[in-house]
C-alpha atoms as one frame of an Amber mdcrd trajectory, in Angstrom:
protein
  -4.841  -8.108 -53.482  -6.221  -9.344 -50.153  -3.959  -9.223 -47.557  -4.148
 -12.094 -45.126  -4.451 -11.522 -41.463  -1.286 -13.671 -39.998   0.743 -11.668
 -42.403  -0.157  -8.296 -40.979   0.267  -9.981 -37.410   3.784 -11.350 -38.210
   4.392  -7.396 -39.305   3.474  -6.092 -36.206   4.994  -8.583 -34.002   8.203
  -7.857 -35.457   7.617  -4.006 -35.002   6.425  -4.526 -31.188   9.380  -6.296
 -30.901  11.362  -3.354 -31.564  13.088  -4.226 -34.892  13.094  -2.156 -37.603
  15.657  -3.664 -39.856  14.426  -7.239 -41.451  17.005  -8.878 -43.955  14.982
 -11.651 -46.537  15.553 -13.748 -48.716  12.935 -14.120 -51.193   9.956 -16.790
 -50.540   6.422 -16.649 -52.098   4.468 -16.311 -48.192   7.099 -13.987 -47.178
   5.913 -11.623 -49.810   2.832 -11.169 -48.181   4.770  -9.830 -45.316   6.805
  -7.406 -47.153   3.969  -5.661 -48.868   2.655  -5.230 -45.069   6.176  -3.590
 -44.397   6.531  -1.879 -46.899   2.605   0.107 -46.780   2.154   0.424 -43.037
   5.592  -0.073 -41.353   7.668   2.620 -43.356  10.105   3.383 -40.452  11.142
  -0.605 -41.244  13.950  -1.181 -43.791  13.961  -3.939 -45.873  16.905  -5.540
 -46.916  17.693  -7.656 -49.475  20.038 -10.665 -49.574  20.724 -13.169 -52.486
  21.974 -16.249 -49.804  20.742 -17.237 -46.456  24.489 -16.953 -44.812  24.823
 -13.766 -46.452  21.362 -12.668 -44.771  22.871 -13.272 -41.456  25.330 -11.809
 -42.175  24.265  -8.545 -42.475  22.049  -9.195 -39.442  25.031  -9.485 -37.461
  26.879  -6.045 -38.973  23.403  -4.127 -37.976  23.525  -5.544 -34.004  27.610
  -4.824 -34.093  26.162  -1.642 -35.310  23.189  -0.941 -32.197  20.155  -2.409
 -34.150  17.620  -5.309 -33.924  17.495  -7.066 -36.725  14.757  -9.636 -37.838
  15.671 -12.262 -41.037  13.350 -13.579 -42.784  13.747 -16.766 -44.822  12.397
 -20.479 -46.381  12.922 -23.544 -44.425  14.799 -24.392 -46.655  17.353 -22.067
 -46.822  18.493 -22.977 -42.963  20.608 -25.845 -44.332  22.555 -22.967 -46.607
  22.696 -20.912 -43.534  24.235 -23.544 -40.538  27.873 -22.475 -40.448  26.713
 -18.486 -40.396  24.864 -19.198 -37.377  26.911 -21.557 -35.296  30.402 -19.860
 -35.912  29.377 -16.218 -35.633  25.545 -16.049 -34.484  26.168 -18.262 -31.359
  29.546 -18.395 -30.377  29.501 -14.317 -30.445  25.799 -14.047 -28.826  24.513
 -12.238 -31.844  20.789 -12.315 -31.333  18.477 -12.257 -34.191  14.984 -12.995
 -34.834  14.262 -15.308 -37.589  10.916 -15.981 -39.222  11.136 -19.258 -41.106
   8.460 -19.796 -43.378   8.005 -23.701 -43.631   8.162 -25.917 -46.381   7.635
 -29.772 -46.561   5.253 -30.076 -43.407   1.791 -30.486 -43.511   0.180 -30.165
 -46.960   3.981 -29.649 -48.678   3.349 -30.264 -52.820   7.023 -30.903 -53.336
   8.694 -33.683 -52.172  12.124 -32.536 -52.591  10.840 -30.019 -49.576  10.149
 -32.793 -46.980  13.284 -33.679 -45.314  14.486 -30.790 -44.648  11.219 -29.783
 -43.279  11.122 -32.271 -41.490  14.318 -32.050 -39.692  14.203 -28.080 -39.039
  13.206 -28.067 -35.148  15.611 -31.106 -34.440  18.421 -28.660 -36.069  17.247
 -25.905 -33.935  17.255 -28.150 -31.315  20.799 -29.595 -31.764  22.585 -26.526
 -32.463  20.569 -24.949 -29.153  18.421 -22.553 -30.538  15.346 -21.641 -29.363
  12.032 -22.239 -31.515   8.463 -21.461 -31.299   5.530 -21.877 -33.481   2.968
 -19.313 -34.900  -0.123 -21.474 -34.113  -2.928 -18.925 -36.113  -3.591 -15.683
 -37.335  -4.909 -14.566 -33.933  -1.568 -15.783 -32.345   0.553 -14.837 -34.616
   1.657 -11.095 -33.575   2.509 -12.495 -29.420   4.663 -15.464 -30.977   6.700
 -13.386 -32.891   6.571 -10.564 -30.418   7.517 -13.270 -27.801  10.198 -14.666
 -29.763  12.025 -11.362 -30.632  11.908  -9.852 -27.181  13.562 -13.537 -25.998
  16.250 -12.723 -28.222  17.153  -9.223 -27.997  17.006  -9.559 -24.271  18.857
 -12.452 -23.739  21.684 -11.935 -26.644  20.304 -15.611 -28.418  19.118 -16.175
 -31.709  15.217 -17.361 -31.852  13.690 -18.810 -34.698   9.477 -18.418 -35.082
   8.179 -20.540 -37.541   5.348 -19.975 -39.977   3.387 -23.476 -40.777   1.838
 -24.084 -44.459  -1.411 -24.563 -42.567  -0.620 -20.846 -41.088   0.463 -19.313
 -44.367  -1.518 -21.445 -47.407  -4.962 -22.474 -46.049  -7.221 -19.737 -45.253
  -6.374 -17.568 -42.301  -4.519 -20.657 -40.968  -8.070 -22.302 -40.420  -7.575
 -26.129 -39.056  -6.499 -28.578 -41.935  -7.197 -31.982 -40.006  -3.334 -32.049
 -39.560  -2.296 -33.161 -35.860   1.081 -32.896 -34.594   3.145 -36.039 -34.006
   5.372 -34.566 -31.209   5.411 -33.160 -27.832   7.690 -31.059 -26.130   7.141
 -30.078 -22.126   4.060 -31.540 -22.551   2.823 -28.648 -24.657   1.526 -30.479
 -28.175   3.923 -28.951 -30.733   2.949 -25.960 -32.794  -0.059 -25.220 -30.871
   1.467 -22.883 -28.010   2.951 -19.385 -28.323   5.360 -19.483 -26.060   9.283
 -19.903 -27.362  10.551 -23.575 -27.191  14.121 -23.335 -25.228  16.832 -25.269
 -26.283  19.956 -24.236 -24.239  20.743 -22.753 -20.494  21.022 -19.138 -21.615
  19.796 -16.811 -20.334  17.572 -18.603 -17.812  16.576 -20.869 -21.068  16.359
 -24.386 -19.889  18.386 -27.581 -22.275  15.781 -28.478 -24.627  15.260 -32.246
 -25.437  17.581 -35.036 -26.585  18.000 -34.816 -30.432  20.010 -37.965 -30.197
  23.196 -36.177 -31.569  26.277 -37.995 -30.400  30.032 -36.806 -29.780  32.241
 -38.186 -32.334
């Protein structure tokens, strides 16, 4: 089977990253990234976990326990995974890299997908984490790369998310698809750099989600 170039990058943009313990939950692109781990990044144990909370979980046990851990999961699977990381992730500075491989943008088959899609970086954005997107192939090593160092340094959790036009067209080759948003007048998803969403850190506030106090 053909291995396809942004997963190999995501691989070794975790590695240069310095983490060598990534926690999944199973998703159909992600599996493309294991196999990379798993034939040329042996010195990076893989680590199995049946729930998104439970993923970060463990995450948090390996940094109380001096590592760097990456987790790996489905869009999806951050609505399962919201009280893990605001009541022990952020209040307790856990940092954690998190590759999100997105469903119900761009080319999304199921609808049932599509709002929470949809509503992933305005989560990230609310609960102040920072977010970044891998762009391409060719970018896709730096933006995770970027994104883990961010975190590890700085003690925050950072989120890089992998598009369907990144992981199901071919080598993340241009679908037509233009973005509908800008942030700091960088078009969104097109950059490398990680999106801040909070002052930590020397992270500026990211922008108004239109969440209110109750």
């Amino acid at each position: 089977m053909t291995t396809p170039a942004w997963a190999s990058e995501v691989c070794a943009g975790v590695h240069a990253a310095g983490s060598r313990d990534v926690v999944y939950v199973p998703d159909n692109p992600l599996s493309h990234v294991l196999r990379v781990f798993e034939d040329r990044f042996r010195d990076v144990r893989l680590l199995l976990a049946t729930r998104e909370e439970e993923a970060f979980g463990i995450a948090a046990g390996l940094y109380l326990g001096g590592r760097l851990p990456t987790v790996m999961l489905q869009s999806s699977g951050i609505g399962n995974s919201l009280n893990a990381i605001t009541s022990l992730l952020l209040p307790y500075e856990i940092p954690v890299l998190m590759i999100v491989s997105m469903r119900g943008d761009a080319g999304e088959w199921n609808a049932a997908q599509a709002p929470m899609g949809r509503a992933v970086r305005a989560i990230f954005d609310a609960i102040a984490i920072p977010h970044t997107t891998a762009a391409s192939a060719d970018a896709a090593r730096e933006t995770v790369q970027r994104a883990g160092e961010a975190a590890f340094s700085r003690r925050v959790t950072v989120a890089c998310l992998l598009p369907r036009r990144l992981t199901v067209s071919d080598a993340g080759s241009d679908t037509g698809v233009r973005p509908a948003t800008q942030a700091g007048g960088l078009t969104e998803g097109s950059d490398t750099g990680v999106r801040p969403a909070t002052q930590a850190g020397g992270l500026t506030q990211g922008s108004d989600t239109g969440v209110r106090p109750r």
